[in-house]
C-alpha positions as CSV (number, residue, x, y, z in Angstrom):
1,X,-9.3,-19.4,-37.0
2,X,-12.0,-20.9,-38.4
3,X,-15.4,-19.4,-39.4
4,X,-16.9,-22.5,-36.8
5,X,-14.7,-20.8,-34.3
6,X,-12.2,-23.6,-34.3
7,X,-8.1,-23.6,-34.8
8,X,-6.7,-25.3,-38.0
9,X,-3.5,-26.2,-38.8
10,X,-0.6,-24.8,-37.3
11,X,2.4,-27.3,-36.1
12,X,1.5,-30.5,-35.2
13,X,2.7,-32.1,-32.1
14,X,5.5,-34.4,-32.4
15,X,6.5,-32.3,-35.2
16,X,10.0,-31.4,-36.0
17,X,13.4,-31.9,-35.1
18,X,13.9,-34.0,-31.9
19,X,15.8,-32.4,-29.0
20,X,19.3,-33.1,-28.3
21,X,20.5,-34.9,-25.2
22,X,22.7,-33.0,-23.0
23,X,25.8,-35.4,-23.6
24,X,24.9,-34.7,-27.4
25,X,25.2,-31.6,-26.9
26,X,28.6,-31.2,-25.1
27,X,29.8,-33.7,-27.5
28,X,28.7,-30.9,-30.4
29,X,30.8,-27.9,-28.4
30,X,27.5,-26.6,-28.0
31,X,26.8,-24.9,-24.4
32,X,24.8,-26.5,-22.5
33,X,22.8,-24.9,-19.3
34,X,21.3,-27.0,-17.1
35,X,18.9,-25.7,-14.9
36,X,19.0,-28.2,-11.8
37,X,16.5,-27.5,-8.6
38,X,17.6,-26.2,-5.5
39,X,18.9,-29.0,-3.4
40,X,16.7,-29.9,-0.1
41,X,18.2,-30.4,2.8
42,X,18.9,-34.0,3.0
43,X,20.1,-36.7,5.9
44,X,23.3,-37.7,4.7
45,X,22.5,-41.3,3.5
46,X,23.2,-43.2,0.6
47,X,19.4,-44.3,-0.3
48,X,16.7,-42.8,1.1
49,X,14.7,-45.3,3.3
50,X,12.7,-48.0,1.5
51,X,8.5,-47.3,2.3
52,X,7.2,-50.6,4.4
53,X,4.8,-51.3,0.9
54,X,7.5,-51.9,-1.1
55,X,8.7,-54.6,1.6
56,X,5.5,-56.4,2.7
57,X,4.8,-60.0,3.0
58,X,2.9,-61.5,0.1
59,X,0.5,-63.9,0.3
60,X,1.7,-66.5,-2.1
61,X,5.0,-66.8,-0.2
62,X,7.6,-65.6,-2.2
63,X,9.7,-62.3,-1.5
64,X,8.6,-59.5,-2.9
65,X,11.8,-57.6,-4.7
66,X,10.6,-54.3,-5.1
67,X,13.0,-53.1,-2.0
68,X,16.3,-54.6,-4.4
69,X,14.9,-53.0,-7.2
70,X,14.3,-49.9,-5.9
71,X,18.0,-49.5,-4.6
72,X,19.4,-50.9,-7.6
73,X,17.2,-47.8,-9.3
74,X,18.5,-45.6,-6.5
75,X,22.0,-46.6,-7.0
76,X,22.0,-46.5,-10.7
77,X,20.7,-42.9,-10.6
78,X,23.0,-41.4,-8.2
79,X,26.1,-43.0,-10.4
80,X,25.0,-40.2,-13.2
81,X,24.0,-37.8,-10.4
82,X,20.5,-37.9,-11.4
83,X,19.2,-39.1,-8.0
84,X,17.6,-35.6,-7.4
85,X,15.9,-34.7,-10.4
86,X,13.8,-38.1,-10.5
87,X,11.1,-37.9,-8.2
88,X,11.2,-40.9,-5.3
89,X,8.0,-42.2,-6.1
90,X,8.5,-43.0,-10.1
91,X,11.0,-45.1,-8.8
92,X,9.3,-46.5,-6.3
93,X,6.0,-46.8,-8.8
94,X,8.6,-48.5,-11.3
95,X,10.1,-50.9,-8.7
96,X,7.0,-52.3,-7.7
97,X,5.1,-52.5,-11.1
98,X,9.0,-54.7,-11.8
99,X,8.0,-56.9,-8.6
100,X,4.2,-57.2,-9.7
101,X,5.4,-58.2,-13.6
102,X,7.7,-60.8,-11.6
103,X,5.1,-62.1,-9.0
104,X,2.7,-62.7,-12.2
105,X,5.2,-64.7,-14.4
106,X,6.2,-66.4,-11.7
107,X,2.5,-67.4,-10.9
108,X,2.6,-68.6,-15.0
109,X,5.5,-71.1,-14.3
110,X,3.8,-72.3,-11.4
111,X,0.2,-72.8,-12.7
112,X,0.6,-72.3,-17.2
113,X,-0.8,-70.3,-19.4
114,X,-4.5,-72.0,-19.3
115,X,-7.2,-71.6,-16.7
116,X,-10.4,-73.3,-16.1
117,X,-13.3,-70.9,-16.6
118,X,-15.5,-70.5,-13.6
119,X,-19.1,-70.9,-15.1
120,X,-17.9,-73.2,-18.0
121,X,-15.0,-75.3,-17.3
122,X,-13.8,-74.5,-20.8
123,X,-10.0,-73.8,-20.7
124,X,-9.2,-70.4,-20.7
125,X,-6.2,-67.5,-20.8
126,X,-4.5,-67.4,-17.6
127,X,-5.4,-63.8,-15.6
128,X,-2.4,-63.8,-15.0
129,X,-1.0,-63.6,-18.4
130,X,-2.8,-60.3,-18.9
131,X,-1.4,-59.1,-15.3
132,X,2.1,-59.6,-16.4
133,X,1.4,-58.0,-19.7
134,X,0.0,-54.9,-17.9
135,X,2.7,-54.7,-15.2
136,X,5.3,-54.5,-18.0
137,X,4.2,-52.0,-19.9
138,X,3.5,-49.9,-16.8
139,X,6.9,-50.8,-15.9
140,X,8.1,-50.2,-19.3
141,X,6.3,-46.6,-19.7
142,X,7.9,-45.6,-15.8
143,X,11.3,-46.5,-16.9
144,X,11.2,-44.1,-20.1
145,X,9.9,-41.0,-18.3
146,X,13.2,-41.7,-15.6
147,X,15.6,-42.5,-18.7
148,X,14.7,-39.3,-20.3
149,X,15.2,-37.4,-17.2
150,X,19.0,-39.3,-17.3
151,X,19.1,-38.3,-20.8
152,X,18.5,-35.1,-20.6
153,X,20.2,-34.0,-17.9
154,X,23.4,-36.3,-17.3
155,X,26.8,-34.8,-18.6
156,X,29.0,-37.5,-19.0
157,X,28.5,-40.5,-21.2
158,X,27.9,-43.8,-19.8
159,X,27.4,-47.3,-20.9
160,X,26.7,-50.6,-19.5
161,X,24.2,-52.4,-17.7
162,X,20.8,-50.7,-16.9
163,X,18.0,-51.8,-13.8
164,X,15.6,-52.3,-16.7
165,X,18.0,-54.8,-17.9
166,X,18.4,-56.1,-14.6
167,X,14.5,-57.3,-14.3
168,X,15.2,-60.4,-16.5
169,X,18.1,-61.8,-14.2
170,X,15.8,-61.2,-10.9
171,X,12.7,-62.7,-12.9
172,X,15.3,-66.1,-13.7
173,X,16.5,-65.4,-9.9
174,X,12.9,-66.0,-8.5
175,X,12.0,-69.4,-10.5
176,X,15.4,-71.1,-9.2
């Protein structure tokens, strides 16, 4: 400690050797001890029930997808039996900031890039370019905190297709 009464030095965060994944570790012959949560008592259903915001009628017209991505989510999860250590609503945050991103590009096909400004009449960004823009990186930011949950917990290795890779094919989906 400091004379000022402040701490110096020491290990700095993001210091170091990053953990292994538990598939990593298996794959080493190192043991591996998981330490999963007591299981609730649950109705015996594939998905748990979609929440009536995640299904409600936009203005605009077009169907909101956040019910499709969140069972995609859902599904993709229990696949690595992972369903249970992800919390319901990061996936249902993550499936409608995926909808939102998609609603706001689709809005860009539909009216461009360019806006008139209200007091000048000068061409301006679109709002809704900076909407998408936001919306994917909150998407983007919700889909590594449930990847690292998969990756640090999921015993078997998997490849393939993820529902992050998924949002371009519904975004091309919603403009035909």
């Amino acid at each position: 400690m400091a004379k000022d009464g402040t701490n110096r030095g020491g290990r700095r965060p993001g210091a170091g050797r990053k953990k292994k994944s538990a598939i990593e570790k298996i794959e080493a012959g190192e043991a591996v001890s998981l330490i999963l949560p007591e299981p609730a008592d649950l109705v015996g259903v594939e998905t748990p029930p979609v929440k009536e915001y995640l299904k409600a009628h936009q203005k605009c017209g077009i169907d909101l997808c956040a019910e499709e991505v969140f069972e995609d989510t859902w599904n993709w999860l229990a696949a690595r039996g992972c369903e249970k250590l992800v919390s319901q609503n990061l996936v249902e945050q993550y499936a409608m900031s995926v909808a939102r991103y998609i609603q706001c590009e689709t809005a860009i096909s539909d009216y461009g890039f360019l806006a008139k400004h209200p007091t000048t009449g000068a061409a301006m960004q679109s709002p809704y370019v900076a909407m998408s823009q936001n919306y994917i990186k909150q998407a983007n930011q919700l889909w590594y905190q449930i990847m690292q949950v998969v990756k640090d917990n999921c015993t078997e290795a998997w490849s393939g297709q993820t529902p992050q890779d998924n949002m371009m094919e519904l975004l091309l989906r919603k403009k035909g």
